[in-house]
N, CA, C and O of each residue as an XYZ file, in Angstrom:
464
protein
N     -54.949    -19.853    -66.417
C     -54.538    -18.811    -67.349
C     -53.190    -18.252    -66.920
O     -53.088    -17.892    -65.748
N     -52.250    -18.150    -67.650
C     -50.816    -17.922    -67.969
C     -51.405    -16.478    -67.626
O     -52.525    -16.043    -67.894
N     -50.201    -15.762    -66.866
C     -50.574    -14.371    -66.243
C     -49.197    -13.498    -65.895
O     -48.104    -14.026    -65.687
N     -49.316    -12.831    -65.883
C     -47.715    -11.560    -65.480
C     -49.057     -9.820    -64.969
O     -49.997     -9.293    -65.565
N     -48.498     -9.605    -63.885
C     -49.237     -8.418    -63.697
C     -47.966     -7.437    -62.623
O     -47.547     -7.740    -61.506
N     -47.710     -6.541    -63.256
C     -47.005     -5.783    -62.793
C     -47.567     -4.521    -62.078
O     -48.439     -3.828    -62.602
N     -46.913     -4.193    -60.595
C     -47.237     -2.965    -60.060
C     -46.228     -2.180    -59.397
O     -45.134     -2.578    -58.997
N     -46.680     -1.103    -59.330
C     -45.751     -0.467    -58.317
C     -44.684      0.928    -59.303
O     -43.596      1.431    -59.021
N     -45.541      1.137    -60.373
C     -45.158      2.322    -60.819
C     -45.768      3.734    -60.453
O     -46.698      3.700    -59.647
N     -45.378      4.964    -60.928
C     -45.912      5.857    -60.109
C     -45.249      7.310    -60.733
O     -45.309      7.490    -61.949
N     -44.457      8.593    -59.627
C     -43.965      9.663    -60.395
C     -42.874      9.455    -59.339
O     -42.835      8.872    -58.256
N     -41.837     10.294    -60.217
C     -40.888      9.348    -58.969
C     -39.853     10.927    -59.654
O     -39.871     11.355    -60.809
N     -39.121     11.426    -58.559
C     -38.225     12.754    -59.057
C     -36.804     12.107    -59.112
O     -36.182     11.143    -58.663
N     -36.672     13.041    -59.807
C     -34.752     12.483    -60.295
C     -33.736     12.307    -59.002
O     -33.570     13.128    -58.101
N     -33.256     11.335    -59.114
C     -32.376     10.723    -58.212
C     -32.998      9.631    -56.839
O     -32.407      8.950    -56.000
N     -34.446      9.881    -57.125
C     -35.137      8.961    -56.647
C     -34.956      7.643    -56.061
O     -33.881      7.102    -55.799
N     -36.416      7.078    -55.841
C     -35.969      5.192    -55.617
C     -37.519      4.716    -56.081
O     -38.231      5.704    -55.906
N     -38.086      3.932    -56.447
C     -38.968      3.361    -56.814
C     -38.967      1.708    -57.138
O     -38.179      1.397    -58.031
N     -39.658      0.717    -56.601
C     -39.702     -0.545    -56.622
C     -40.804     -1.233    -57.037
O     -41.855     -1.426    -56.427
N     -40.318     -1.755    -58.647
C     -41.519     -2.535    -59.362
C     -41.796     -3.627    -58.787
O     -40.978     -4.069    -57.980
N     -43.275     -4.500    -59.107
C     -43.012     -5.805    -58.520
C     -43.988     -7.079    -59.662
O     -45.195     -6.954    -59.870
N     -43.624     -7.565    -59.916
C     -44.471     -8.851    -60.950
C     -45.228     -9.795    -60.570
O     -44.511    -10.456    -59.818
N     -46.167    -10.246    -60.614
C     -46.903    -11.270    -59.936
C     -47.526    -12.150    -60.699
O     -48.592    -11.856    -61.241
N     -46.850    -13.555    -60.870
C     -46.937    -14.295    -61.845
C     -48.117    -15.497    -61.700
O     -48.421    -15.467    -60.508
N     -48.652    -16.192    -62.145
C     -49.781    -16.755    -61.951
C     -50.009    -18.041    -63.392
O     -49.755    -17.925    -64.591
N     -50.378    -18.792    -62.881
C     -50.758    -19.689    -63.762
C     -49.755    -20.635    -64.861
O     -49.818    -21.078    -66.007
N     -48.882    -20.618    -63.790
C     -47.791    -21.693    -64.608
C     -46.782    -21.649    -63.593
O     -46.943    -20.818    -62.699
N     -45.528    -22.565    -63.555
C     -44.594    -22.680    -62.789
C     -43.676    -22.223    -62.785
O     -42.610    -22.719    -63.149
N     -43.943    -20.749    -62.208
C     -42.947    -19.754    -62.314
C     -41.246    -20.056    -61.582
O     -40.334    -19.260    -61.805
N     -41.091    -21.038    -60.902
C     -39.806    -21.101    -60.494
C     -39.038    -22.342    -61.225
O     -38.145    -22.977    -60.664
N     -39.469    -22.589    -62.466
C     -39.110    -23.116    -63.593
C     -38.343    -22.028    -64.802
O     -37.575    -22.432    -65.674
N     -38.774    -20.533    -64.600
C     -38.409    -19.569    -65.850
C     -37.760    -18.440    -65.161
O     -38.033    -17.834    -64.125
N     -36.650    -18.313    -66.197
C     -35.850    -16.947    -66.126
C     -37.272    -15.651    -66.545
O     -38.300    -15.751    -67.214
N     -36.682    -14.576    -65.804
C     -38.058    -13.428    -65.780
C     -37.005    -12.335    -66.466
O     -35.797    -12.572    -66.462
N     -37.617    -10.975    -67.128
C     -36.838    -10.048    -67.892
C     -37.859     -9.390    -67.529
O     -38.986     -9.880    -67.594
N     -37.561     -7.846    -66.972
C     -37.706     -6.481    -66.785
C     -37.283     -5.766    -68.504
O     -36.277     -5.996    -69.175
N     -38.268     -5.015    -68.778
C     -37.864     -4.327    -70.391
C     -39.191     -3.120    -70.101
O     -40.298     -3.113    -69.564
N     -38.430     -2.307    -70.712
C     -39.082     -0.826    -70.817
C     -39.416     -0.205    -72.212
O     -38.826     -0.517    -73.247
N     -40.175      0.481    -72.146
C     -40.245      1.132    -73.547
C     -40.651      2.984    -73.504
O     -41.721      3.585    -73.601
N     -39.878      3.234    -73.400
C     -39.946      4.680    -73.401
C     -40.601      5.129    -74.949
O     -40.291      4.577    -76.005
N     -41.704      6.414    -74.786
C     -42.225      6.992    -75.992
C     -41.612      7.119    -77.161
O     -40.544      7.730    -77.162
N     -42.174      6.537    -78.518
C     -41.041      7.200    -79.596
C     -39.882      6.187    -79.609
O     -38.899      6.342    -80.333
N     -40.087      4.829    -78.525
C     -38.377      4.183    -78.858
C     -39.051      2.307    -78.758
O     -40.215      1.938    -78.607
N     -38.350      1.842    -78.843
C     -38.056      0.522    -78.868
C     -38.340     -0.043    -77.282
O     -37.876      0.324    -76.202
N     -39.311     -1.099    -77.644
C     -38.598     -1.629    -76.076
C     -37.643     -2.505    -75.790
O     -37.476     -3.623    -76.276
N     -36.718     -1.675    -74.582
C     -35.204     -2.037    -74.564
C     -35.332     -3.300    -72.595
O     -36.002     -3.227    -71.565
N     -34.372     -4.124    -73.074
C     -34.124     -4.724    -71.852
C     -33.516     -4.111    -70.670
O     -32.454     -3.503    -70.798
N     -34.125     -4.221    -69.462
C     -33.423     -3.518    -68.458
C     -32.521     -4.872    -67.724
O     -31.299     -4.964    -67.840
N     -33.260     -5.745    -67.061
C     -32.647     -6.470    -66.349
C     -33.112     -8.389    -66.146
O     -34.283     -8.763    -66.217
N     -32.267     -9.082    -65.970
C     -33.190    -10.275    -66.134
C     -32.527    -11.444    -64.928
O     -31.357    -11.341    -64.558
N     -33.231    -12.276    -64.526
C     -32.468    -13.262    -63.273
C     -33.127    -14.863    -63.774
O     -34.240    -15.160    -64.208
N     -32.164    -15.520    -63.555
C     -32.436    -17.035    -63.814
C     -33.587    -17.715    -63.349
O     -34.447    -16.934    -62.943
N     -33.897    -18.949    -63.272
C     -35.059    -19.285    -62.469
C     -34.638    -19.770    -61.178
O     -35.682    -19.777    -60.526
N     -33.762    -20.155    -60.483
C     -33.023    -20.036    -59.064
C     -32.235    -19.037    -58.861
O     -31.283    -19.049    -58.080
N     -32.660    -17.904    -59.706
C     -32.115    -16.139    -59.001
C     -30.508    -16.237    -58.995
O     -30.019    -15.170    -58.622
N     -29.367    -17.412    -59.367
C     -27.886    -17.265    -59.500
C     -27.505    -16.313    -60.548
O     -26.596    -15.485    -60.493
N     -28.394    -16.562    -61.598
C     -27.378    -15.969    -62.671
C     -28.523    -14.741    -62.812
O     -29.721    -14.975    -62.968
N     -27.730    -12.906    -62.699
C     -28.605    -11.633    -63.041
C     -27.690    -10.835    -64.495
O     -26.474    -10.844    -64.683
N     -28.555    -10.326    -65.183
C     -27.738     -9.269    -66.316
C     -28.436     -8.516    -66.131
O     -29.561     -8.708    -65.669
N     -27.873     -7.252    -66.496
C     -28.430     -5.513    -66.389
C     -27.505     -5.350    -67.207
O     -26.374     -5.833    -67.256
N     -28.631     -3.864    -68.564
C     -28.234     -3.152    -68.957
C     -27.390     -2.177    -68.683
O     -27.730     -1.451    -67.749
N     -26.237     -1.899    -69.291
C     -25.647     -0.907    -69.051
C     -25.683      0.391    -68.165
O     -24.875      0.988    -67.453
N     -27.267      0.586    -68.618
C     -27.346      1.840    -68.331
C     -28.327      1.812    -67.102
O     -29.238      2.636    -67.192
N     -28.326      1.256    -66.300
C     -28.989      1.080    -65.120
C     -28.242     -0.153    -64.022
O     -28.409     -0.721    -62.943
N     -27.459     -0.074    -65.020
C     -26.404     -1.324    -63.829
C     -25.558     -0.649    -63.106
O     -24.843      0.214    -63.614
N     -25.520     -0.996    -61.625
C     -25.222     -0.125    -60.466
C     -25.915      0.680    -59.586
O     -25.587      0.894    -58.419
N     -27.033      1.194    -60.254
C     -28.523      1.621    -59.894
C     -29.198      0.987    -59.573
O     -29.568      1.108    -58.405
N     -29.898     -0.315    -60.602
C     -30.971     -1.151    -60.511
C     -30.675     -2.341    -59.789
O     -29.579     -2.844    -59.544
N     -32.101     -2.800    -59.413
C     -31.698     -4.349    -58.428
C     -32.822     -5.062    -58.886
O     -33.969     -4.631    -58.774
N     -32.328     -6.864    -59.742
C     -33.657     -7.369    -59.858
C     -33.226     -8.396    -58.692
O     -32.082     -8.657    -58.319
N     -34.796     -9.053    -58.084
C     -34.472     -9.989    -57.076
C     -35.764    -11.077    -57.763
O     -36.160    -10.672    -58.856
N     -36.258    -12.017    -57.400
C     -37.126    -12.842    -57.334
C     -37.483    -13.716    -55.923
O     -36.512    -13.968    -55.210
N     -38.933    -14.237    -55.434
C     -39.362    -14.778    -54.415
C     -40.161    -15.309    -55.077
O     -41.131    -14.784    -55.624
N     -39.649    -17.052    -55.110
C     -40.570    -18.032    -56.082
C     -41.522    -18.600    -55.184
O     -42.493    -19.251    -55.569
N     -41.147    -18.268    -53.520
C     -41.762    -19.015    -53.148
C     -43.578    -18.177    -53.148
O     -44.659    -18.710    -52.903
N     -43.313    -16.959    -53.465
C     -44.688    -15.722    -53.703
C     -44.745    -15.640    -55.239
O     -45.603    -14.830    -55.589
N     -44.177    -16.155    -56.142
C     -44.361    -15.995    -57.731
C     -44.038    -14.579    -57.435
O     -45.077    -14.006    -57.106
N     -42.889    -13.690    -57.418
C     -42.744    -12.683    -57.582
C     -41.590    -11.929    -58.671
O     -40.565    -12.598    -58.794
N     -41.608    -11.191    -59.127
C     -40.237    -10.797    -59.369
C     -40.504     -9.107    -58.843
O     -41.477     -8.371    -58.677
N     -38.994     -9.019    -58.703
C     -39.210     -7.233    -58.466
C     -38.226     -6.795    -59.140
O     -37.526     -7.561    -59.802
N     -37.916     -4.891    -59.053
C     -37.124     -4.089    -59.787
C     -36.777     -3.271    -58.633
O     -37.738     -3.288    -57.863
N     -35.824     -2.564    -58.179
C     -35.364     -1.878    -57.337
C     -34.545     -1.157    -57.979
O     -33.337     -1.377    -58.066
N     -35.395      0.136    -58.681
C     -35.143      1.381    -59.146
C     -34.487      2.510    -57.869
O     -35.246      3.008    -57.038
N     -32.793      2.833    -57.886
C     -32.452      3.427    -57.104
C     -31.321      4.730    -58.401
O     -30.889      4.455    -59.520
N     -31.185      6.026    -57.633
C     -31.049      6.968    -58.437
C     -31.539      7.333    -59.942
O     -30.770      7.867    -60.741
N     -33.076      6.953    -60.312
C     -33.319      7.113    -61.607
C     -33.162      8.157    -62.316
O     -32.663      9.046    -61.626
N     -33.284      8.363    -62.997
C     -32.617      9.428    -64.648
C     -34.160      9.978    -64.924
O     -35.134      9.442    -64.395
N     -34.248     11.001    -65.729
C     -35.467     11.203    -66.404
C     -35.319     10.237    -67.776
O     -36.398      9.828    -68.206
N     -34.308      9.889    -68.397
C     -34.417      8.768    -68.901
C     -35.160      7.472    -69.032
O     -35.425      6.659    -69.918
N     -35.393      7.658    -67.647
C     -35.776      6.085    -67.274
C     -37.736      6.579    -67.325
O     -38.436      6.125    -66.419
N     -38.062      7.022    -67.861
C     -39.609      7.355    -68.008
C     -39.719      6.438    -69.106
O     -38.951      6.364    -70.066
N     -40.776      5.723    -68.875
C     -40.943      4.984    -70.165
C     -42.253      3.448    -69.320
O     -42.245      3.127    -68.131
N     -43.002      2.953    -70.214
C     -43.530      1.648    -69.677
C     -42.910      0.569    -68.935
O     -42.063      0.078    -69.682
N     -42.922      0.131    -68.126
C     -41.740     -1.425    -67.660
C     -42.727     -2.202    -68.082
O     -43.945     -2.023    -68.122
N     -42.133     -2.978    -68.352
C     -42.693     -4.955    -68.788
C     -42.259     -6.142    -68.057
O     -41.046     -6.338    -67.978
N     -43.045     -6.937    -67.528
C     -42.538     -7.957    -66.939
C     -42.705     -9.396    -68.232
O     -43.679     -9.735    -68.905
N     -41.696     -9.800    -68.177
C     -41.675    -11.085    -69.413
C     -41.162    -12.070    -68.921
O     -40.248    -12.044    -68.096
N     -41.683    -13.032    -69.362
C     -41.149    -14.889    -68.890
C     -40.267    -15.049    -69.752
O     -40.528    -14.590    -70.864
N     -38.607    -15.912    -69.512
C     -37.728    -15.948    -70.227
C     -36.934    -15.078    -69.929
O     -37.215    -13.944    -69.543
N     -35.308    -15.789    -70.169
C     -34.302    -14.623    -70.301
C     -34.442    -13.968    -71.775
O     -34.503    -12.741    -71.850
N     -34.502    -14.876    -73.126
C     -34.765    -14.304    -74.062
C     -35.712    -15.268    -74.910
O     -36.094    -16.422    -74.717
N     -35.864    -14.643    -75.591
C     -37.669    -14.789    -76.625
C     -38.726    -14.737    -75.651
O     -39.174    -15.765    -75.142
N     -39.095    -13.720    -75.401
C     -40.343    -13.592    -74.321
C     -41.206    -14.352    -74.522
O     -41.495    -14.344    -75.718
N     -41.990    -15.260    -73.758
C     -42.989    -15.443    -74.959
C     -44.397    -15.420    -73.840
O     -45.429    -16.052    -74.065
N     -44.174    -14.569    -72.642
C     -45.435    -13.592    -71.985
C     -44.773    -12.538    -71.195
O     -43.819    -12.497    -70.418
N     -45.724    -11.605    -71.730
C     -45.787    -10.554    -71.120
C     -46.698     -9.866    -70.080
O     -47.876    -10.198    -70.214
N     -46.448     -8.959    -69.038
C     -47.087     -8.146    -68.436
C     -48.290     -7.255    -69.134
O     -48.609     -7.598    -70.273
N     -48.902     -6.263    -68.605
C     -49.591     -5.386    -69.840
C     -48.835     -4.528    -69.421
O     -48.865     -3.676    -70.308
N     -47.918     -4.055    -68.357
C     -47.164     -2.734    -68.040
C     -47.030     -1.922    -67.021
O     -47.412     -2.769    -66.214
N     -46.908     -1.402    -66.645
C     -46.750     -0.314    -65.242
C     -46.126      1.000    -66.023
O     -45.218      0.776    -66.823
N     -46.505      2.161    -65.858
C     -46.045      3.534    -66.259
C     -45.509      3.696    -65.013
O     -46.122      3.619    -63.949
N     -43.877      4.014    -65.238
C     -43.239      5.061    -64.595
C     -42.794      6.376    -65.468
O     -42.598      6.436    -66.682
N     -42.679      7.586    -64.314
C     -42.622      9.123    -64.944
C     -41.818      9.357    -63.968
O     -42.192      9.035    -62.840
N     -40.320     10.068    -64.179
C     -39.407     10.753    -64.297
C     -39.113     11.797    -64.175
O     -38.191     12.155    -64.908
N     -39.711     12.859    -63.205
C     -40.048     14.110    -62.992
C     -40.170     14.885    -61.718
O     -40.729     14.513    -60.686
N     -39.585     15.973    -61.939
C     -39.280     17.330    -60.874
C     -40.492     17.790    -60.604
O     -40.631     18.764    -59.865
Protein backbone atom coordinates (compact mmCIF):
# COMPACT_ATOMS: atom_id res chain seq x y z
CA UNK A 1 0.00 0.00 0.00
CA UNK A 2 1.19 3.39 -1.46
CA UNK A 3 1.62 5.54 1.83
CA UNK A 4 2.88 9.28 2.86
CA UNK A 5 2.56 9.89 6.72
CA UNK A 6 3.65 13.03 8.00
CA UNK A 7 4.86 14.14 11.58
CA UNK A 8 6.28 16.48 13.58
CA UNK A 9 3.75 19.30 13.81
CA UNK A 10 2.86 20.95 16.98
CA UNK A 11 2.51 24.93 18.53
CA UNK A 12 5.35 26.61 17.69
CA UNK A 13 5.65 30.79 18.74
CA UNK A 14 6.56 33.37 16.25
CA UNK A 15 9.99 33.45 15.12
CA UNK A 16 10.32 29.96 16.07
CA UNK A 17 11.84 26.64 14.45
CA UNK A 18 9.87 23.54 13.91
CA UNK A 19 10.82 20.38 11.68
CA UNK A 20 8.28 18.36 9.62
CA UNK A 21 9.16 14.94 8.54
CA UNK A 22 7.37 12.41 5.76
CA UNK A 23 7.64 8.84 5.80
CA UNK A 24 7.01 7.23 2.67
CA UNK A 25 6.17 3.58 2.24
CA UNK A 26 5.10 1.34 -0.33
CA UNK A 27 6.58 2.32 -3.56
CA UNK A 28 10.00 3.55 -4.69
CA UNK A 29 10.36 6.57 -3.18
CA UNK A 30 13.86 7.52 -4.53
CA UNK A 31 12.36 7.36 -7.98
CA UNK A 32 9.86 10.71 -7.14
CA UNK A 33 10.19 14.34 -6.69
CA UNK A 34 8.25 15.02 -3.06
CA UNK A 35 6.19 18.60 -2.49
CA UNK A 36 5.54 20.10 0.97
CA UNK A 37 1.94 22.21 0.50
CA UNK A 38 -0.09 23.75 3.22
CA UNK A 39 -3.47 24.81 3.56
CA UNK A 40 -4.26 27.35 5.94
CA UNK A 41 -8.21 27.82 7.12
CA UNK A 42 -10.53 29.60 4.69
CA UNK A 43 -7.64 29.34 1.80
CA UNK A 44 -6.38 27.14 -0.86
CA UNK A 45 -3.79 24.72 -0.51
CA UNK A 46 -0.69 26.54 -1.51
CA UNK A 47 2.85 24.94 -2.33
CA UNK A 48 5.56 25.50 0.08
CA UNK A 49 8.54 23.63 -1.12
CA UNK A 50 9.57 20.67 -3.35
CA UNK A 51 13.13 18.58 -4.12
CA UNK A 52 13.85 16.22 -7.03
CA UNK A 53 14.22 12.56 -6.60
CA UNK A 54 18.23 12.77 -6.14
CA UNK A 55 17.58 15.99 -3.85
CA UNK A 56 19.74 18.38 -6.86
CA UNK A 57 17.08 20.29 -7.99
CA UNK A 58 14.84 22.37 -4.66
CA UNK A 59 11.97 25.28 -5.29
CA UNK A 60 10.42 27.29 -2.43
CA UNK A 61 7.77 29.56 -2.35
CA UNK A 62 8.37 32.92 -2.06
CA UNK A 63 7.23 33.37 1.01
CA UNK A 64 9.16 30.99 3.06
CA UNK A 65 12.26 30.96 0.94
CA UNK A 66 15.20 31.86 3.10
CA UNK A 67 13.41 30.53 6.15
CA UNK A 68 12.47 27.08 5.04
CA UNK A 69 14.71 23.98 4.35
CA UNK A 70 13.45 20.89 2.39
CA UNK A 71 16.03 17.96 2.53
CA UNK A 72 15.30 14.22 1.66
CA UNK A 73 17.04 10.70 3.01
CA UNK A 74 16.06 8.04 0.40
CA UNK A 75 18.07 5.89 1.93
CA UNK A 76 15.10 6.11 5.23
CA UNK A 77 12.14 7.04 2.63
CA UNK A 78 12.11 10.36 4.23
CA UNK A 79 11.43 13.80 3.36
CA UNK A 80 11.62 16.70 5.83
CA UNK A 81 10.71 20.57 6.28
CA UNK A 82 12.92 22.76 8.36
CA UNK A 83 10.61 25.47 9.47
CA UNK A 84 13.03 28.31 10.78
CA UNK A 85 11.64 31.95 11.80
CA UNK A 86 7.88 31.12 11.17
CA UNK A 87 5.12 33.82 10.72
CA UNK A 88 1.70 33.35 12.27
CA UNK A 89 0.99 33.03 8.71
CA UNK A 90 2.38 29.92 8.42
CA UNK A 91 -0.59 28.18 10.65
CA UNK A 92 -2.29 26.13 8.43
CA UNK A 93 -2.25 21.96 7.61
CA UNK A 94 1.21 20.76 5.81
CA UNK A 95 0.88 17.98 3.20
CA UNK A 96 3.34 15.70 2.11
CA UNK A 97 2.76 14.78 -1.82
CA UNK A 98 4.60 12.52 -4.38
CA UNK A 99 5.64 14.56 -7.44
CA UNK A 100 6.97 17.90 -8.16
CA UNK A 101 3.64 18.61 -9.84
CA UNK A 102 0.22 16.77 -10.27
CA UNK A 103 0.30 15.15 -6.92
CA UNK A 104 -1.04 12.17 -7.32
CA UNK A 105 -0.50 10.99 -3.24
CA UNK A 106 -0.91 12.57 -0.51
CA UNK A 107 -0.18 12.64 3.25
CA UNK A 108 -3.44 12.99 5.51
CA UNK A 109 -1.53 16.09 7.21
CA UNK A 110 0.19 17.38 10.25
CA UNK A 111 -1.41 20.66 11.99
CA UNK A 112 0.92 23.32 12.68
CA UNK A 113 -0.26 26.53 14.98
CA UNK A 114 1.45 29.77 14.97
CA UNK A 115 1.15 31.25 18.30
CA UNK A 116 2.27 33.47 21.34
Amino acid sequence: QEQLVESGGGLVQPGGSLTLSCTASGFSFNRYGMSWYRQAPGKQRELVAQISHDGREINYAESVKDRFIISRDNTKNTVALQMDNVKSEGTAVYYCGRKWNKIDLWGQGTQVTVSS
